[in-house]
C-alpha positions as CSV (number, residue, x, y, z in Angstrom):
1,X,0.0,0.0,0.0
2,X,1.6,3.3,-1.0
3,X,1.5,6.2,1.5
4,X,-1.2,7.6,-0.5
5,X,-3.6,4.8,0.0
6,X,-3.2,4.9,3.3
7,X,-5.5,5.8,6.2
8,X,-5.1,9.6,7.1
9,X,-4.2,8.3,10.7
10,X,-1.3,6.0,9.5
11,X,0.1,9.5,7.7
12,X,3.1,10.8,9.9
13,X,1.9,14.2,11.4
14,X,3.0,17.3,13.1
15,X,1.9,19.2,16.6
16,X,-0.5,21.9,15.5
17,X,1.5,25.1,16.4
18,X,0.6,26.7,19.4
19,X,-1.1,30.1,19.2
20,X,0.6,33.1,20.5
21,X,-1.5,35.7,22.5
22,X,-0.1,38.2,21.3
23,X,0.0,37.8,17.8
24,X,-3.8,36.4,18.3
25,X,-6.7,39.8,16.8
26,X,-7.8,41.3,19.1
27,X,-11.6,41.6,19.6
28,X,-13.4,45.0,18.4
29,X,-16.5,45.3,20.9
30,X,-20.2,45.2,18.8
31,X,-21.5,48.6,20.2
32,X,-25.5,48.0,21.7
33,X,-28.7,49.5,19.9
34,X,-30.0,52.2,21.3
35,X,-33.6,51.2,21.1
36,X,-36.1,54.4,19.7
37,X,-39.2,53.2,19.5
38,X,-41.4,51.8,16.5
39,X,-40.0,51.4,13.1
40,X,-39.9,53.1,10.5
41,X,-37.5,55.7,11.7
42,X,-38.0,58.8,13.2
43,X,-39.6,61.6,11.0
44,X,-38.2,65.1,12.0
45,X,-36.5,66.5,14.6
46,X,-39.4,67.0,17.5
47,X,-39.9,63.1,17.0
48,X,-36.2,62.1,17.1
49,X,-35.9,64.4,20.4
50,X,-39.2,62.5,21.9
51,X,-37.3,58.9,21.2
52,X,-34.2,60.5,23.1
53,X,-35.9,61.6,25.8
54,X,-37.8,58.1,26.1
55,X,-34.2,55.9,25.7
56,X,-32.9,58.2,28.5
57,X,-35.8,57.5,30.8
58,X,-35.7,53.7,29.7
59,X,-32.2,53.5,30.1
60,X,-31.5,55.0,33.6
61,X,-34.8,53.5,35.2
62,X,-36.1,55.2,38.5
63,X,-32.5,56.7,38.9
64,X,-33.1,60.0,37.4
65,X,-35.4,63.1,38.3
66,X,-36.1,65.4,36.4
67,X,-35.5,64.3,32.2
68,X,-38.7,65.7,31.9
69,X,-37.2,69.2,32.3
70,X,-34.6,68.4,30.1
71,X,-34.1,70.5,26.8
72,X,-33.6,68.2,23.8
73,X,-33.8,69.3,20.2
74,X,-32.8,68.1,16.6
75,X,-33.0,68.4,13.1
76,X,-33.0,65.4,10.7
77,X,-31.6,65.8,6.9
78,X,-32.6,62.3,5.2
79,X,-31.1,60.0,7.0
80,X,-28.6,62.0,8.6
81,X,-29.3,64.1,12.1
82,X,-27.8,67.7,11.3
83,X,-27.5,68.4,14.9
84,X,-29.1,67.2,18.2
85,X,-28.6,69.5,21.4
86,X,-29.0,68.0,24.8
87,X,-29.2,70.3,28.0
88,X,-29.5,68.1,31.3
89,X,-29.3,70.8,33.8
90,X,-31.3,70.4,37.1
91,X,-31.4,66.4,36.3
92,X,-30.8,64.4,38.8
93,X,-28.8,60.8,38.7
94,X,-29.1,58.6,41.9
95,X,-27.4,54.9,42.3
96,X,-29.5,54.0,44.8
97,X,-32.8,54.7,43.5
98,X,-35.3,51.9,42.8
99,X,-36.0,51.0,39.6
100,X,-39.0,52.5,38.2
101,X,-42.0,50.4,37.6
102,X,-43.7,50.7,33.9
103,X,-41.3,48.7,32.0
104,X,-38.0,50.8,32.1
105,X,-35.6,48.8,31.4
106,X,-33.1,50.4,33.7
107,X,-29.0,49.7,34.3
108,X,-28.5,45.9,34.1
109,X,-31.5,45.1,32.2
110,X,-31.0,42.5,29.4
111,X,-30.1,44.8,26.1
112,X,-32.3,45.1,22.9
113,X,-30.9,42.5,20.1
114,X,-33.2,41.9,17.5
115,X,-33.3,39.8,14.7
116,X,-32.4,42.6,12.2
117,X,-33.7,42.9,8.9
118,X,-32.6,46.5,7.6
119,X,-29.7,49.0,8.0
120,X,-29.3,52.3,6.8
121,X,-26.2,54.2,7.5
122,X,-26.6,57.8,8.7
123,X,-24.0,60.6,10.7
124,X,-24.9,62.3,13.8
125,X,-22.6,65.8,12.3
126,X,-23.0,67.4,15.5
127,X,-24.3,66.8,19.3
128,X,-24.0,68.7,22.1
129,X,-24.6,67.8,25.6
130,X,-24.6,70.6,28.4
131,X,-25.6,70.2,32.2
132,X,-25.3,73.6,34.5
133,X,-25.7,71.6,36.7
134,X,-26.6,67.5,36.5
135,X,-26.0,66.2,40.0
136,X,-24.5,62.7,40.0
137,X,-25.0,61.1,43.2
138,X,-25.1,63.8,45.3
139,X,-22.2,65.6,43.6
140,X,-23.2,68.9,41.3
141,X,-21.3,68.1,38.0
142,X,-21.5,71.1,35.1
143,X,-20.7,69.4,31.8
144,X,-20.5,70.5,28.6
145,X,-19.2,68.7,25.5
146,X,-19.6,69.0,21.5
147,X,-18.8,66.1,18.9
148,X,-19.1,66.0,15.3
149,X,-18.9,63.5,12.7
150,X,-20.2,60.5,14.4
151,X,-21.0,57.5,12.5
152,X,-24.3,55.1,12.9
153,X,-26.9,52.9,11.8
154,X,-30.4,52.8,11.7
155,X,-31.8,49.6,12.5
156,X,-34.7,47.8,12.1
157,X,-35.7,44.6,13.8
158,X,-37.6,41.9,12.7
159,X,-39.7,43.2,16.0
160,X,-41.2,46.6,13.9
161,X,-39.0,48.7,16.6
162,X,-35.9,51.1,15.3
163,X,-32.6,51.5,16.7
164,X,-29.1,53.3,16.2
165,X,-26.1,51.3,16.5
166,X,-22.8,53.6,16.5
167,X,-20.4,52.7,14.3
168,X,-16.4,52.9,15.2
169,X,-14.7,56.1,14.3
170,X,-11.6,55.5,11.9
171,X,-8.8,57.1,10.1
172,X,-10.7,57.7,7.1
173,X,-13.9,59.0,9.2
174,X,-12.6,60.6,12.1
175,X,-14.4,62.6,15.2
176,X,-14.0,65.9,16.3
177,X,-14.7,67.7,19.2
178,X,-14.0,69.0,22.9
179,X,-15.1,68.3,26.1
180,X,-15.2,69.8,29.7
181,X,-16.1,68.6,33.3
182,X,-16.5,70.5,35.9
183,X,-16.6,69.7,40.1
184,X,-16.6,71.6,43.4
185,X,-13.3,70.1,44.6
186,X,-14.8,70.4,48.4
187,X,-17.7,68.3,46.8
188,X,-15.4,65.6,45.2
189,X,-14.0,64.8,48.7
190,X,-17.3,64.5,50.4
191,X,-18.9,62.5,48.0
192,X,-15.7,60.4,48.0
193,X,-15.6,60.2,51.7
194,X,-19.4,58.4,51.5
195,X,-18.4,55.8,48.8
196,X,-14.8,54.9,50.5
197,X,-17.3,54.6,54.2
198,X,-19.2,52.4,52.8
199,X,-16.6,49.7,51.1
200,X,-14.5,49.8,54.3
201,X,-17.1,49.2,56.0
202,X,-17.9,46.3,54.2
203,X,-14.2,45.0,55.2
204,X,-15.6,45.9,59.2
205,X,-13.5,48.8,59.1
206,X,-14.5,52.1,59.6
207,X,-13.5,56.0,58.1
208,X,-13.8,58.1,60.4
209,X,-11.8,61.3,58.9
210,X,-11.1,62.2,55.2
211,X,-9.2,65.0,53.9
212,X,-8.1,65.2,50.2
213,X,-6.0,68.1,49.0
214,X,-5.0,68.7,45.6
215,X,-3.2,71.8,44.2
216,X,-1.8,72.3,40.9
217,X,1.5,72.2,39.1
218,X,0.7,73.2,36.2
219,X,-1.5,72.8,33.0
220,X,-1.8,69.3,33.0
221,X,-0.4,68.3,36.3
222,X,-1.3,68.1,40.0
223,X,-0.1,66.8,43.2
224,X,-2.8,64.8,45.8
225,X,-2.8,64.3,49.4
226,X,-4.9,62.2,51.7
227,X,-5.0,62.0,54.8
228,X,-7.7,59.4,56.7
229,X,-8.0,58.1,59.8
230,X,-9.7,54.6,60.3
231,X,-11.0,52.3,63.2
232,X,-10.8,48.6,63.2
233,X,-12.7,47.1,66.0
234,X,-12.0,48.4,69.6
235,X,-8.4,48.5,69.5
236,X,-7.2,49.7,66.4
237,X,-7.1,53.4,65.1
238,X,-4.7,54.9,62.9
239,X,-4.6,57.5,60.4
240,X,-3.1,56.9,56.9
241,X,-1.2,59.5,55.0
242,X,-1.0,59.2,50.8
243,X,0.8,61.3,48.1
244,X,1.4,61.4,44.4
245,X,2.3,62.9,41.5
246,X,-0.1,62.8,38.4
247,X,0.8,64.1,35.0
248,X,-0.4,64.5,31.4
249,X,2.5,64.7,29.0
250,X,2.1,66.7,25.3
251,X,1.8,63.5,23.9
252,X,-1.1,62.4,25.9
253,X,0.7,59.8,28.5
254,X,-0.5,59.7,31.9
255,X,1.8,59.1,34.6
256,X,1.7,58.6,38.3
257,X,4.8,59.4,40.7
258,X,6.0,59.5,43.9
259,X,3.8,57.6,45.6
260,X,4.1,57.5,49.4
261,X,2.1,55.8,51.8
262,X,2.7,56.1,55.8
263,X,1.1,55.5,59.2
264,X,2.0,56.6,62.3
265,X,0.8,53.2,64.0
266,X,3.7,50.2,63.7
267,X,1.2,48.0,62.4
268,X,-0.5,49.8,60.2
269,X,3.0,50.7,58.4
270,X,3.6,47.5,58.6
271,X,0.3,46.2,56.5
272,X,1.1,49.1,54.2
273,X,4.6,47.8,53.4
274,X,3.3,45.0,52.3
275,X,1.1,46.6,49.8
276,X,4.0,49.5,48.6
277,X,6.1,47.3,45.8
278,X,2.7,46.2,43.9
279,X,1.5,50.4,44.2
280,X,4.9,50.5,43.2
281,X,4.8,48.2,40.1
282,X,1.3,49.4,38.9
283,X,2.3,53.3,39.0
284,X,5.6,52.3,37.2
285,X,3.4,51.7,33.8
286,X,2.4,54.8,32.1
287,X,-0.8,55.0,30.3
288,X,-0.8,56.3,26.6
289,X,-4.3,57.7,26.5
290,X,-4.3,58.5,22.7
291,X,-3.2,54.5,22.5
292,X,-6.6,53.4,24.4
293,X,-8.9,55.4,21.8
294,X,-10.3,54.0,18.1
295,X,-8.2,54.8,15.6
296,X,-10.4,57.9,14.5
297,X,-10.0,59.3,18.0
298,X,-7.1,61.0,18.4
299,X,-6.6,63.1,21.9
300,X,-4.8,66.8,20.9
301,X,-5.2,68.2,24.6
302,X,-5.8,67.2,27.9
303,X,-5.8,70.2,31.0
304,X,-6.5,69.7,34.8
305,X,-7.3,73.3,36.7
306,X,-7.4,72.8,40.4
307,X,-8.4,75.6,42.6
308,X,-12.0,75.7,44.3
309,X,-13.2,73.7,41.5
310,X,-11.9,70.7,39.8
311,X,-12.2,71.3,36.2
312,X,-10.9,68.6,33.8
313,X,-11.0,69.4,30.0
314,X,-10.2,67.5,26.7
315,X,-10.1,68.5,22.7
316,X,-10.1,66.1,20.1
317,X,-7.9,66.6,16.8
């Protein structure tokens, strides 16, 4: 019998090669529908704004007060929107808000994936979002932020409802824009004090003092300081002191340095040794922002003002 005519499991064979991770593609996320209502899509701008309003409600359940106060207008050309402004001021977000009763879906509920049967691609050209102010749990946020050239589909499920799935800037169709966010930096802390209470406490140890300080070094830099003191059962209090560096370069990298950490009780210094070389090791890597965006995102300028409030700001090439 000649090689040939043999059986494929008499043939001599070779280990299929191992695959490396890091040659392996990397998976591009399918962006979720936006769900907007019955099909066919919307007809002009007041109808469009009405389907916002309603996947805004829909989306953040009984966690927000207010949308109904919120200003939201756009204008449609074919199947392109030529503009959609969106002004959230006086809303209200909560976490810990039930959710509403009436059908919204609300964070967590199972997304809209339909069995699609049409797709028409459309651009938003230009959205703007303002908030003076939306509070966000507690904290009065003032937001505003304008984008242009963002790419989407309309969708139609086999469900006679219409969606918009955004489609991934790239080189060839990038976005533009700027963004700014703005916090009371008094504010920051104490909303920051009520989340870090409640996850010690969850470890049975309790925050009994907070104080963060941060003060600028320039443009796009800032030092931090914190200072807590904590309670652990009956016998063990201490207060925990914290410092860094943080930095935006001109070519958008992010770094973290000098990080110190210190207690004044022996044990408490002690537990905190253990933890300094893996701080150590994470604050080593710096973070190429630009790096993390789509390739039709590319980040021109990044700026940090720190005075009474805490203003972060960000414009898009």
């Amino acid at each position: 019998m000649t090689d040939a005519a043999r059986p494929s499991s008499a043939l001599p064979t070779t280990p299929d090669p191992v695959p490396d991770p890091a040659s392996a593609p990397v998976p591009v996320p399918v962006p979720d529908l936006v769900p907007l209502g019955p099909a066919p899509r919307p007809a002009d701008g007041a109808d469009l704004a009405a389907r916002i309003r309603a996947a805004l409600a829909a989306e953040l359940g009984g966690r927000v007060v207010g949308l109904e106060r919120a200003a939201i207008t756009a204008e449609l050309d074919g199947a392109d929107v030529a503009s959609a402004d969106i002004d959230l001021t006086g809303v209200v977000v909560r976490l810990d808000a039930p959710q509403a009763a009436g059908g919204a879906a609300g964070p967590g509920a199972p997304r809209w994936q339909p069995d699609v049967v049409r797709r028409e691609p459309a651009t938003l050209r230009r959205v703007r979002v303002d908030a003076h102010r939306l509070v966000v749990v507690d904290l009065p946020v003032d937001v505003t932020a304008e984008l242009e050239g963002l790419r989407f589909d309309w969708v139609e499920g086999a469900d006679g409802r219409i969606g918009a799935q955004p489609v991934e800037p790239s080189g060839a169709h990038p976005v533009s824009g700027h963004a700014r966010v703005s916090v009371d930096k008094d504010g920051l802390v104490a909303t920051a004090r009520g989340i870090l209470a409640v996850v010690l406490l969850q470890q049975g140890v309790t925050l009994t003092a907070l104080d963060v300080d941060l003060v600028s070094a320039g443009p796009r830099a800032a030092t931090v300081r914190i200072d807590a003191a904590v309670k652990k059962g009956v016998f063990l209090s201490a207060r925990v002191q914290a410092t860094a560096s943080v930095s935006v370069s001109a070519d958008m990298v992010l770094a973290v340095r000098d990080v110190q950490l210190a207690s004044g009780n022996p044990l408490v210094a002690a537990l905190l040794g253990t933890v300094r070389g893996r701080v150590e090791a994470a604050t080593s890597k710096d973070i190429d922002l630009g790096a993390q965006l789509p390739e039709g995102v590319r980040l021109a300028d990044v700026r940090l003002d720190v005075g009474q409030e805490l203003t972060l700001s960000a414009r898009l090439a």
